[in-house]
C-alpha positions, 0 to 999 in steps of 0.5 A: 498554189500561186494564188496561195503564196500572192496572199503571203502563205508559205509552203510546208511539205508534210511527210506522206508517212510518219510513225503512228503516235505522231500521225495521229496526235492531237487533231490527227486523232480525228482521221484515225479511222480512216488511216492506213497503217503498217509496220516499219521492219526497222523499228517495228514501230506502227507508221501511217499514211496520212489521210489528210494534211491538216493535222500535220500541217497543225503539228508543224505550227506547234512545234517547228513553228511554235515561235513563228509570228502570228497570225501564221500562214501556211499552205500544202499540196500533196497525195493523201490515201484513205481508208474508206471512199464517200458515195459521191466520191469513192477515190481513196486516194486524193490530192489534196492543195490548201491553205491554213490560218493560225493564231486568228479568231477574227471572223475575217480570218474565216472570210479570208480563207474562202475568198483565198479559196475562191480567188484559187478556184478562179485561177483554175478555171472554174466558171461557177461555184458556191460555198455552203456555210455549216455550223457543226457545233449549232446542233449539238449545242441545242440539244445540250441546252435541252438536255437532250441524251442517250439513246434518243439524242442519237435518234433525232441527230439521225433525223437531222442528218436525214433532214427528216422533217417528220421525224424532227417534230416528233423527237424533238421535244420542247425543241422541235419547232425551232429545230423544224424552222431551222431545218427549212431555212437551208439555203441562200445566206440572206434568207437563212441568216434572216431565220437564224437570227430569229430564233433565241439561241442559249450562249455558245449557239448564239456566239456560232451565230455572231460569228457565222453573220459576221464572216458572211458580212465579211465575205459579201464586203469583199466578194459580193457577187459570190454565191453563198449558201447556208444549212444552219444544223448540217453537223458532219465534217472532220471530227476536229472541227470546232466551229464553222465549216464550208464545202464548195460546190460546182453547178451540176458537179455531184462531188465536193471541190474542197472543205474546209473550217474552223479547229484548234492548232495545239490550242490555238484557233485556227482556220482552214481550207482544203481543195481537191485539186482532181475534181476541181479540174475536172469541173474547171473550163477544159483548156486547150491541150498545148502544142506539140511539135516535131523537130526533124533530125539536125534541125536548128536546136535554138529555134527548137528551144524558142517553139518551147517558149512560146509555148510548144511541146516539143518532140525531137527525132532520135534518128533520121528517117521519114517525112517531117510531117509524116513523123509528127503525125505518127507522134501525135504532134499537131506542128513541125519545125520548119527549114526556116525555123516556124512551127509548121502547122499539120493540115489536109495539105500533108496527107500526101505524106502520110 
């Protein structure tokens, strides 16, 4: 949250429970299956807890802040509860700290919210990571411009889904060989976008491209070290999503660190970024536990009260009784205060106390 706020978003606090049909309105329409819902025994109305933040966070800038400047930036922390948990990740309650961008539909937008979300991932302690680069909409799109529908629309964007190259060929009609080529170019950015801009794309596909390629060009200007990768027909993502999405990953972490992508705010373009704090942990550098020290009883509470800015967790007797030593080994502490007011490390020399 503090790189957040460094890059000028201001915190908004969203309710964890609100009433159904302000919940679920607008972009929350997209997570109404996965909301838990009861009923208020005040009003009787139905209420939800939120599954994710943000579509509130949305309905804040179209209303509260409807009059703000433009672009508006907006960021969030917080617990959210869904219905159903993914394979990879089955945790149905989640923590969720992110960042929005509203009133922006400069591809510079979409490049600042990742290297946000990078430069965050960072300040946790994450060593190595990587974005994946989508486009939701590219798949559908081509299958429009083909007229592709019904039953056997369903068939192939299930192959697609499946990667099922096979598959692809055989539905894919007058499509399947540029479906086929774009399926494999999934991977580093260089060489996906090299095969994306390839391949003759009718209007609304093309205009994703031109915007994918310019996002990248951004990031790389910025971040050129940072590891992108690319799967131009990928198409899941939150329902509300409207253009490019990314998921961030850690070496051999199985789960996503966050998500984020392209939506409509009431209207306006915007982009976003989730990170899930809980899996960002624990694929971050472990950090060295702070300090715990014991402060016998009566010891000097000023020199307690400097071990805590210096760092220490401090841990005082309610009550005289025991060895300094042999009290702060009984309470996990690794130090106690000393006569001359120093941390005191617990080493083989104190065995004697125990």
């Amino acid at each position: 949250m503090a790189v957040f706020a460094r890059h000028g978003y201001q915190r908004v606090k969203p309710p964890l429970m609100e009433f159904e049909d302000g919940l679920l309105a607008g972009t929350g329409a997209g997570v109404a299956d996965q909301t838990f819902r009861l009923m208020d025994p005040d009003t009787r109305r139905m209420m939800g807890l939120r599954a994710d933040m943000t579509p509130q966070v949305a309905r804040i800038a179209t209303t509260r802040l409807a009059n703000a400047p433009r672009p508006l930036r907006l960021c969030y922390a917080g617990q959210c509860l869904r219905v159903h948990g993914g394979q990879l990740a089955p945790e149905r309650q989640v923590a969720q700290a992110g960042i929005e961008l509203i009133g922006a539909t400069e591809p510079d937008a979409d490049a600042e919210v990742i290297l946000v979300a990078a430069e965050a991932l960072a300040a946790a302690g994450v060593a190595r990571f990587s974005f994946d680069l989508t486009l939701p909409p590219l798949a559908p799109a081509l299958l429009d411009d083909a007229g592709i529908g019904g039953s056997a629309r369903r068939s192939l964007l299930h192959a697609l889904d499946r990667k099922d190259a096979a598959s692809v060929t055989e539905l894919g009609g007058a499509i399947a060989a540029q479906l086929t080529r774009l399926l494999h170019a999934a991977g580093p950015a260089g060489p996906a976008l090299q095969v994306l801009q390839a391949e003759s794309l009718p209007g609304n596909a093309a205009a994703l491209r031109e915007s994918l390629v310019a996002t990248v060009r951004a990031v790389q200007a910025q971040a050129p070290g940072l590891r992108l990768t690319l799967d131009p027909l990928e198409f899941r993502s939150f329902p509300y999503h409207t253009g490019l999405c990314t998921t961030v990953f850690a070496p051999h972490r199985h789960e996503e660190l966050g998500r984020g992508g392209r939506y409509l705010c009431g209207g306006e373009a915007a982009v976003g970024f989730s990170l899930l704090p809980d899996a960002v942990l624990r694929a971050a550098v472990p950090r060295a536990p702070r300090p715990r020290a014991y402060v016998p009883w009566g010891a000097d509470r000023d020199s307690a009260a400097q071990l805590r800015e210096s760092g220490f967790a401090t841990v005082a007797a309610l009550a005289p009784g025991g060895t300094p030593a042999a009290e702060a080994r009984r309470l996990l502490c690794t130090h106690f205060l000393g006569d001359d007011g120093t941390a005191v490390p617990l080493d083989a020399s104190h065995d004697s106390e125990k």
